[in-house]
Structure formats: structure tokens, C-alpha cells
C-alpha positions in Angstrom: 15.2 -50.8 179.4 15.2 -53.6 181.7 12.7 -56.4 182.0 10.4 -56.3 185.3 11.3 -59.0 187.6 7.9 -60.7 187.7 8.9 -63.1 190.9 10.3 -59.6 192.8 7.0 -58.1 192.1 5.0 -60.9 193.0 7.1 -61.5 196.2 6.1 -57.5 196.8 2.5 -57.8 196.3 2.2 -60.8 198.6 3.9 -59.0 201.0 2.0 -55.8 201.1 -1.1 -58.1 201.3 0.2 -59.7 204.3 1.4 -56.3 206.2 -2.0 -55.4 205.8 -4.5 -58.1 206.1 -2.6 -60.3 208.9 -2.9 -57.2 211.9 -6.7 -57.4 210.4 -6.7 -61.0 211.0 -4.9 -60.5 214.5 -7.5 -58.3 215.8 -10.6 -59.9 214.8 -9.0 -63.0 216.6 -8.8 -61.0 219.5 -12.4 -59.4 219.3 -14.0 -62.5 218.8 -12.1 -65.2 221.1 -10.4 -62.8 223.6 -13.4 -59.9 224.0 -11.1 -57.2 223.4 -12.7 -54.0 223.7 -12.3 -51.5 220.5 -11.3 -49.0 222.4 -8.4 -50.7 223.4 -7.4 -52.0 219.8 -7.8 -47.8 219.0 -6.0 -46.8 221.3 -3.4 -49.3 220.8 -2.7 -47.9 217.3 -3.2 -44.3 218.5 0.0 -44.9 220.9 1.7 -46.1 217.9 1.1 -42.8 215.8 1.7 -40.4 219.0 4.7 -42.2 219.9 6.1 -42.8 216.5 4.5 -41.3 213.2 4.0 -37.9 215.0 7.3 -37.7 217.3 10.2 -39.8 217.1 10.3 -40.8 213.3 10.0 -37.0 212.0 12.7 -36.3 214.4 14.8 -39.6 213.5 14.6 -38.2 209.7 15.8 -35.2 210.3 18.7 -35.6 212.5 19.6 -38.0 209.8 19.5 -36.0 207.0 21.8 -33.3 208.9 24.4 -36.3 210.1 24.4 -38.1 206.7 28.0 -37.6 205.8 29.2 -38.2 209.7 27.3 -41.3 210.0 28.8 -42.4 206.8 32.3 -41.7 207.9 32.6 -42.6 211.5 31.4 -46.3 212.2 31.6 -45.5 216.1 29.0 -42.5 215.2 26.9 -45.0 213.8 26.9 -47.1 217.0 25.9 -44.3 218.8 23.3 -43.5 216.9 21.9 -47.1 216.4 22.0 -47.2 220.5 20.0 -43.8 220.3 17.8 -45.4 218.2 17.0 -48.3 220.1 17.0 -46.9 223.3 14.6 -43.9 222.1 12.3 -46.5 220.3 11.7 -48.2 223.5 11.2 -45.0 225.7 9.0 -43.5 223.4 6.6 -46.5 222.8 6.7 -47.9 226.0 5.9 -44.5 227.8 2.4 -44.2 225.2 1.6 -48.0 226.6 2.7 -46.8 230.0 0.4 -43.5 229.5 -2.6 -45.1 227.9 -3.2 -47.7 230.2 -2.8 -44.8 233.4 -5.5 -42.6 231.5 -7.9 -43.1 228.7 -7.7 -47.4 229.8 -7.4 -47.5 233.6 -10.6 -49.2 233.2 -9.2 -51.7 230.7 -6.3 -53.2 232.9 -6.8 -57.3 231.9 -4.4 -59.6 230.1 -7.2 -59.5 226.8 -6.9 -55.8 226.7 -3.2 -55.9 226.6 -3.1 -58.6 223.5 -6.1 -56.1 221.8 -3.7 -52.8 222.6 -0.6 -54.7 220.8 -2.7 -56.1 218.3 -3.7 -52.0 217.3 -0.1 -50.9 218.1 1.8 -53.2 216.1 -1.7 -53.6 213.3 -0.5 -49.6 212.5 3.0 -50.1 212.0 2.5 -53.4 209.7 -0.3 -51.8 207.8 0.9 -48.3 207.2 4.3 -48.0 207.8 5.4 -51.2 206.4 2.9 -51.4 204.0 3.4 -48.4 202.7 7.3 -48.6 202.3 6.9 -51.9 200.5 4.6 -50.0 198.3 7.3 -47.5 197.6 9.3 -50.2 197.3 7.5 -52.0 194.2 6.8 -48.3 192.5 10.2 -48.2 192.3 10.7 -51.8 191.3 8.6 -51.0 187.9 10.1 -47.9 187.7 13.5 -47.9 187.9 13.2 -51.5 185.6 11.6 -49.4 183.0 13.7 -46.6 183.2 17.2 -45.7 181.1 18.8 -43.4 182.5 20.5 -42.2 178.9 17.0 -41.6 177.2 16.6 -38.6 180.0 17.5 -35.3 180.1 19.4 -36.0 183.1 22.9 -34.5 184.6 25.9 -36.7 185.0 25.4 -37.3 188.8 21.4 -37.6 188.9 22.0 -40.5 186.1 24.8 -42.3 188.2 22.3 -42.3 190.8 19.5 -43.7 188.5 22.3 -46.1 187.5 22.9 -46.9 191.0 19.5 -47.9 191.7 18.9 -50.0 189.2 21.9 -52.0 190.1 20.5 -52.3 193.5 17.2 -53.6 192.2 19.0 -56.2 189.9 21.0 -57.5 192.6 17.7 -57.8 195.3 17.1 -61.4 195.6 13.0 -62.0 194.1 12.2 -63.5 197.9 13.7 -60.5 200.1 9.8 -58.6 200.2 9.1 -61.7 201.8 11.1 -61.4 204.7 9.9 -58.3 205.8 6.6 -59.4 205.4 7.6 -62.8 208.1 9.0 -59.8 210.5 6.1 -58.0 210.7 4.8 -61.6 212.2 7.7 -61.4 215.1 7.2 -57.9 215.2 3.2 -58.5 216.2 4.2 -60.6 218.8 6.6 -58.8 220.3 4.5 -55.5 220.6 1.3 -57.8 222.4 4.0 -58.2 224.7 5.5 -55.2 225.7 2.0 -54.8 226.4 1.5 -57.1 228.6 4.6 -56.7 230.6 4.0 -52.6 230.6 0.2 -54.1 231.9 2.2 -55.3 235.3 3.2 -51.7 236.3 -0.3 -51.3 237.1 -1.5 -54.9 238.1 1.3 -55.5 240.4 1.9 -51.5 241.4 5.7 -51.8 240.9 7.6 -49.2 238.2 10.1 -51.9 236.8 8.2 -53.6 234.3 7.6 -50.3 232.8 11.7 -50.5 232.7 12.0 -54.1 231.8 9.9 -53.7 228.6 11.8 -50.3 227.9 15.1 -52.5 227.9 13.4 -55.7 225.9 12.2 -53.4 223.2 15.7 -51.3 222.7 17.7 -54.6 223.4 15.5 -56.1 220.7 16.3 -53.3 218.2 19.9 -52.8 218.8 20.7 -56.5 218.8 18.5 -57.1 215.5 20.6 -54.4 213.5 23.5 -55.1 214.9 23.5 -58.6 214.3 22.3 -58.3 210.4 25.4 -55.7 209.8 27.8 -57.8 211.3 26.6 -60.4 209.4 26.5 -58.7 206.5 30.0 -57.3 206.8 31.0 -61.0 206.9 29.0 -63.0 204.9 27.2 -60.6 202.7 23.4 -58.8 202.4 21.8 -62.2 201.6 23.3 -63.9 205.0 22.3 -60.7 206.8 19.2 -60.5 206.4 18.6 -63.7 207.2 20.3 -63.2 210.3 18.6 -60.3 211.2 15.5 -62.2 210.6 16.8 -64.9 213.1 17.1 -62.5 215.7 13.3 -61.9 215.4 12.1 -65.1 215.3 13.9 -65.6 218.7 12.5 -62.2 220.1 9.0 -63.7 219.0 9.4 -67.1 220.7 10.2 -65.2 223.7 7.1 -63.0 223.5 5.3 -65.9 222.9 6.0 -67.2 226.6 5.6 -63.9 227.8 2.2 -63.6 226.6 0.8 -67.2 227.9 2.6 -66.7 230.7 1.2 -63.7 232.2 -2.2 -65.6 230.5 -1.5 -68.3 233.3 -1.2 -65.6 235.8 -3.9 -63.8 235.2 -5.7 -67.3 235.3 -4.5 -68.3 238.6 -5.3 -65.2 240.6 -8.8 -65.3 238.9 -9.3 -68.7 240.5 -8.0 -67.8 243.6 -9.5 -64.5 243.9 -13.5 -65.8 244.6 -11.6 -68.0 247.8 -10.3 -64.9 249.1 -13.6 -63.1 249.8 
């Protein structure tokens, strides 16, 4: 039996904490000083779960689980299927912000209601997707640790893979919970603006920005995995998560200027419009 990590667990629990309570934090931020609606926050969320917990991840899983010994053998497989990925992310999500904003919010077409829509889209997948795979993740932290394999009743291959595990737990830095808890920061940003660039098809009557945020978001995806296994295959898994992690911070800077951009916009029409009439 192996002792716990108590700094890996710690680094968990802080983690799943901040998954949770920081999209909290996001949209009471934009209730209060913005004036988002709730309905827009709801539906923000709801577009997360049609587009993703109901559709594309059950299928992702299961094409997956049939390919599992291609994808393993075949590294140009695999970058098909991480281009798939990205490009089906971005179609999928960016057509239920696309959809929502035609239907149940055509009455809810401002810059605020965008941020509140990301706020609930990305608030779902940092709460209860995240969240919950870091939880996973710390169950099995305290239970492979307290595990041995040998005391079990176990066949030869089921305790290789026990053994397996554990090795993989032992050799997981105490601070790498933490960095998935930091890209679920990037992440935030990026999805309030998607929103508001998917907003534009509407505000300014013209298809591509529907397009351009389909290409941000699989652009952001592919580039992020791509750049974490090449830098893993180089310099290790330490170095690539860290540059994975880079990639996001950039992707968040840049949706950081999006949104206060299309703030400033919004702004100077608004003090143009009351001339104009």
C-alpha cells in the first residue's frame, strides 16, 4: 500500500472548488454589473448540454472505443481524428449559439446577453464536466494509493493494469489538478467570445461570423492538442502541459480583446444611434 499524496489531493480539491465556484462567480458578475437576463445564462448552458453532453461527446466515446487499436497504431489516424474533433467541436457548439440566439433569444441580441450566454455555456462545462472528471480523478487518486494489486483476487492482466495506474499516479506532478483548473479560466473566456462574435451574424446580418467563430473554436482545439503532444514528444508530459496551457492563455488574451472590443462597438453605435433619429 502506498501513501496518499496529500499535496496531489489538495491540488485536486482546490481545483474542483474552482471548476465549480469561479463560473458561479462569473455569472453573478454578469447579473449584477452587466444585467444579464437568466434566461440567457440558461440557455447558455442548455446549448452546452444539447450541443455536447447529449450529442457530440456520446458519439466521440463511441467511435473511440471502436477505433482504439487504429488510433493507437496509425499516428496520421490520429490526426485525422484530432481535426474531426476540433472541427466537429466548433460546428456543433457554435451552431446551438447560432440557433439559440435565432429562436428562444431573438429578443436577447445585446453585447451583455452574449457575455451571460458564455458565462452559462462555459459555467456547464467547468462545473460538470470538468468538475466532475477531476472528481474521478481524486477517487482514483485515494484509491489506487491504497490499493495492492497482490492482496486481490485479481487475473495477471487486470493487476498489470492496477500496476499501471498506480505508476501513472506516482509519476503525476502534485500541481498538475491545478492546471486544469487555470484552463477552465481561458476556457471561460474564450466561450463569452464565441459568443459574442456568433452575436454579429445577427447584429450585422452577415453569415461569416457564424464561420469565423466555427474556425476560432476548432483552430483553438486542434492547435492546443497539437501543440501539448508535440511538446510532449519532445520534451516530456511536464513541458506539455505546460505548453498546452500556453496555447490557452493566448486564446484567452485574444478573447479578451474580442469581448471589449465588440463592447466598444456596441458602445459607439449606442451613442450614435439617438443622432440618427
Amino acid at each position: 500500500m502506498d501513501a496518499v499524496d496529500t499535496r496531489l489531493v489538495a491540488s485536486y480539491a482546490v481545483a474542483i472548488a474552482f471548476d465549480v465556484l469561479m463560473p458561479v462567480g462569473v455569472v453573478l458578475w454578469a447579473r449584477r454589473r452587466l444585467g444579464a437576463s437568466w434566461k440567457v445564462v440558461g440557455w447558455g448552458a442548455a446549448a452546452f448540454a444539447l450541443s455536447q453532453l447529449l450529442t457530440r461527446l456520446p458519439m466521440v466515446q463511441v467511435a473511440q472505443y471502436f477505433m482504439r487499436d487504429a488510433l493507437t497504431a496509425s499516428s496520421v489516424l490520429l490526426g485525422v481524428w484530432i481535426a474531426v474533433l476540433s472541427l466537429t467541436a466548433g460546428l456543433f457548439e457554435e451552431t446551438a449559439r447560432l440557433w439559440a440566439f435565432r429562436k428562444p433569444l431573438k429578443d436577447f441580441r445585446r453585447w451583455r446577453d452574449a457575455v451571460g450566454f458564455g458565462a452559462g455555456h462555459g459555467g456547464l462545462e467547468s462545473a460538470l464536466l470538468v468538475g466532475g472528471l477531476a472528481v474521478l480523478g481524486l477517487v482514483n487518486v485515494i484509491v489506487l494509493s491504497a490499493l495492492d494489486p497482490s492482496t486481490l483476487p485479481l487475473k495477471p492482466e487486470q493487476a498489470a493494469q492496477v500496476v499501471e495506474a498506480k505508476a501513472t499516479i506516482s509519476a503525476l506532478d502534485w500541481w498538475m489538478p491545478l492546471l486544469g483548473a487555470y484552463e477552465r479560466l481561458g476556457a471561460m473566456a474564450v466561450h463569452i467570445a464565441l459568443s459574442v462574435v456568433v452575436l454579429q451574424r445577427f447584429l450585422r446580418g452577415e453569415v461569416r461570423w457564424y464561420w469565423f467563430a466555427v474556425a476560432a473554436h476548432a483552430s483553438f482545439n486542434a492547435l492546443t492538442v497539437v501543440v501539448g503532444k508535440l511538446a510532449t514528444a519532445a520534451w516530456g508530459t511536464r513541458f506539455g502541459a505546460l505548453a498546452g496551457e500556453g496555447m490557452v492563455t493566448v486564446a484567452a488574451l485574444l478573447s479578451v480583446w474580442v469581448i471589449l472590443y465588440f463592447r466598444r462597438v456596441e458602445a459607439a453605435r449606442e451613442s450614435v444611434a439617438p443622432g440618427l433619429t
